[in-house]
Every structure is written in structure tokens, then in C-alpha cells.
N, C-alpha and C positions, 0 to 999 in steps of 0.2 A: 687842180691836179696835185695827188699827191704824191710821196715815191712807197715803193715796199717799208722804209727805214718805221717813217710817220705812223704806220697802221699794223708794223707786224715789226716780232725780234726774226734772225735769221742766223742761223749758228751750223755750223761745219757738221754730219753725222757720226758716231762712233769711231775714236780712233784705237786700233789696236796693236798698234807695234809703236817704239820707241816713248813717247812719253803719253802717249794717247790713253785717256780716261780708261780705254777697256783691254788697257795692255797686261794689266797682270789677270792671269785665271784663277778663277775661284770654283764656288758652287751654286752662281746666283744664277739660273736658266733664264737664257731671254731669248726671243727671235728676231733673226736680223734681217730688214729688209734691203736690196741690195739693187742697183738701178736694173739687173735685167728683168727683180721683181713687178717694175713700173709698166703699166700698162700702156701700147700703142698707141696714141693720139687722146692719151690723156683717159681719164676714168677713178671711180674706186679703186683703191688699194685692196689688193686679194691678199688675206690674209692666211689661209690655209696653203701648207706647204713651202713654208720660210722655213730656213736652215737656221740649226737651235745653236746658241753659244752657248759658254759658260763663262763668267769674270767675277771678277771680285767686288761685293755688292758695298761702294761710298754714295759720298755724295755726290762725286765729278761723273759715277755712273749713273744713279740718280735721276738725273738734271737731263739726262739723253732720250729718258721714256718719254716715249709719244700719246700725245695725246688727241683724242676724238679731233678733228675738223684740223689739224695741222697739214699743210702742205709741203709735200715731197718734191723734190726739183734735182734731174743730175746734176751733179756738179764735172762729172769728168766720162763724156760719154761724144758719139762724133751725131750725136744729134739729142736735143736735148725732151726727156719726156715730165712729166707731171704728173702726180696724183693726191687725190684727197684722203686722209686718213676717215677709216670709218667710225662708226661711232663704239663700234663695240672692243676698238684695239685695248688689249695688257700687255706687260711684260714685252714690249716689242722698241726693237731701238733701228733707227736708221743708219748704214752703215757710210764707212767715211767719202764714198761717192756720193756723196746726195746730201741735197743742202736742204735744213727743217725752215720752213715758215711757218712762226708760232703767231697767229693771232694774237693783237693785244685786246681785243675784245671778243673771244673764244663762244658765246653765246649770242654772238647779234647777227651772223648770217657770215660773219666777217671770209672766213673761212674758205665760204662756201664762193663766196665771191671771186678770192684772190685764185683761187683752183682756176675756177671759170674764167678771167680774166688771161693768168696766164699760160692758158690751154689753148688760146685763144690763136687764131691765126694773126693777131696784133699783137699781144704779149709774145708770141714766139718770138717775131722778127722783133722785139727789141733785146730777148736774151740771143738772139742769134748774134745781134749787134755789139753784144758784151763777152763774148767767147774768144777765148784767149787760144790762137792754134802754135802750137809747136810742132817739131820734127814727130815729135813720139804722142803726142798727146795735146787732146781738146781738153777746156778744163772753163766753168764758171766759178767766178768766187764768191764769198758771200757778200765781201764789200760792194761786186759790182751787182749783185741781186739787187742788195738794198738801194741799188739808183732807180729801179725802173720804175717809170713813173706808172700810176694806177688812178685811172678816174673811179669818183668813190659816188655812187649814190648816197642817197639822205637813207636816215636808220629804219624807215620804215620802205623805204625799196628794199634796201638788204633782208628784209627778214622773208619779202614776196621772192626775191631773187633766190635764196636758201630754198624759200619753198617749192619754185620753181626747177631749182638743180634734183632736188629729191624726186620730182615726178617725174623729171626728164630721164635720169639715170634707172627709175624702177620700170617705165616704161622700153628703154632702149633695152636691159635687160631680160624680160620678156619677150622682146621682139627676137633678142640674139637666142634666148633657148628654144622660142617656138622655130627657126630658121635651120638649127641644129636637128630640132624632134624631124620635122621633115627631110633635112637631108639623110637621117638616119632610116628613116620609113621607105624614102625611094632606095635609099640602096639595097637596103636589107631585100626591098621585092622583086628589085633586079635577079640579086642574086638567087633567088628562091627559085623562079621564073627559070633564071637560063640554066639552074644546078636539074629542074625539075624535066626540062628540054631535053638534057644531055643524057639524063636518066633514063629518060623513055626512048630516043634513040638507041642507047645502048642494050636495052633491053626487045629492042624493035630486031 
């Protein structure tokens, strides 16, 4: 068993006030993703329709871009969600709710795992177990991130497991817009149906 520490870095998201990497503004556009951007019960990161910053482009900002297959995690939320970054993220930085899990081997499935893992009705209840409550606020840290422990397949599971989440995910996708097409199809002929009723009564 190993923990998050052994198989991934884990760093705080964009800080913007007081000495935080992205406290002075500039002209460098980026988009910030922010934990209400986190999808319910875990999923892809939607990248369209993130709120645009502006800061001042170093290195300490730099260092904050996300990249392909990094995992999203609240850090300060009253329940906590998950997401996988996708493959095609730019210019996007996580904001200072949300803690980044960077793969230390970003092309082995690693990624894909850790998402999956702790999306997991088992990886929940171990970050449930590491949440810090206060009067005012629930809050993970990234020191207690990096305790949980993570059972690791061998390298050739992860890459079946990767391939796995890919199918799972474009499939459940498809299922959620065909479920969509048709809730839009009955209504639309409800209404068509009882506007057409009402019509010809009225006209009766």
C-alpha cells in the first residue's frame, strides 16, 4: 500500500491575495477553475465556462498550470468532490480551494487511477476521515492528502485501468446526452400536444 505522497506531488491551488503566487495583476489570461467548477460525484473537469483572470506571468505563476491527467480535490468545501483534468487543458490554473494532485508518472495511467481511486466510495471515506471541521469552515490539507493511502496496481494494470476510465467516462457521457435528447423530445411534444388542445378548444 502506498500513500498519495509516494506516487504524486500535491500543492495548494492559486493563491491570490496577500503573498499568493497570483496576487499581483498583470496581463497574463488564464482560467480559473474553482471547486463549484468540480463536477458531482466525481467526473471530467468541464472546461468551458471558467471565469478568466488576469496576473502577472513568473515562475511561482508558472508552476500553478495544470496539466493533462492532474487531479482536482476541494480543499475547503462541506463535502468533498474530485476531478480529472482533461487532456486538452491550457492556460488554466486551480484556484486556492482545491488541492492539484500532480502525477509523478503523468503518462502511465497514474492519473487516471488516482482520480478513480479517490472518487471512490473508499477514497472518500478516507478524505472524509482527514477533514478538518471548524465553526466557520471544513477545510483538507495537502499534508493530510498526501497520507492517504492508495493501493497501486502493477504498470501494466494502470495503463488497462486508464483505458478503462476513458471508455467508462465516453460511454456514461453518451448515455447522460442521449437521457437529455429525450427528456427534451417528451417535453417539447407535451407541450406542442396540449398548446395544440388548447388551440382548437379555443377556436371550438
Amino acid at each position: 500500500m502506498n500513500q498519495v505522497a509516494d506516487v504524486a506531488d500535491v500543492y495548494q491551488g492559486l493563491g491570490r491575495a496577500g503573498r499568493g503566487a497570483g496576487a499581483r495583476a498583470g496581463e497574463w489570461a488564464l482560467r480559473l477553475v474553482e471547486s463549484s467548477n468540480l463536477p458531482e460525484g466525481g467526473g471530467w473537469l468541464n472546461l468551458d465556462g471558467l471565469r478568466e483572470i488576469e496576473v502577472d506571468r513568473n515562475v511561482r505563476t508558472e508552476r500553478h498550470l495544470l496539466r493533462p491527467h492532474d487531479v482536482l480535490v476541494t480543499a475547503r468545501a462541506d463535502s468533498t468532490k474530485v476531478a480529472l483534468v482533461p487532456p486538452g487543458v491550457s492556460r488554466t490554473v486551480a484556484g486556492v480551494t482545491l488541492l492539484v494532485v500532480r502525477p509523478k508518472r503523468p503518462d502511465s495511467g497514474l492519473g487516471h487511477w488516482l482520480w478513480w481511486f479517490l472518487s471512490s466510495a473508499h477514497g472518500r471515506a478516507q478524505l472524509a476521515r482527514r477533514l478538518t471541521v471548524s465553526s466557520t469552515i471544513t477545510s483538507l490539507s495537502a499534508n493530510s492528502l498526501r497520507e492517504v493511502e492508495v493501493p497501486m496496481p502493477s504498470a501494466r494494470e494502470l495503463h488497462l485501468a486508464a483505458e478503462l476510465v476513458e471508455a467508462s467516462e465516453a460511454a456514461y457521457g453518451a448515455a447522460v446526452k442521449a437521457a437529455q435528447l429525450r427528456r427534451e423530445v417528451l417535453r417539447d411534444s407535451l407541450i406542442h400536444e396540449i398548446g395544440y388542445k388548447a388551440l382548437q378548444e379555443t377556436r371550438g
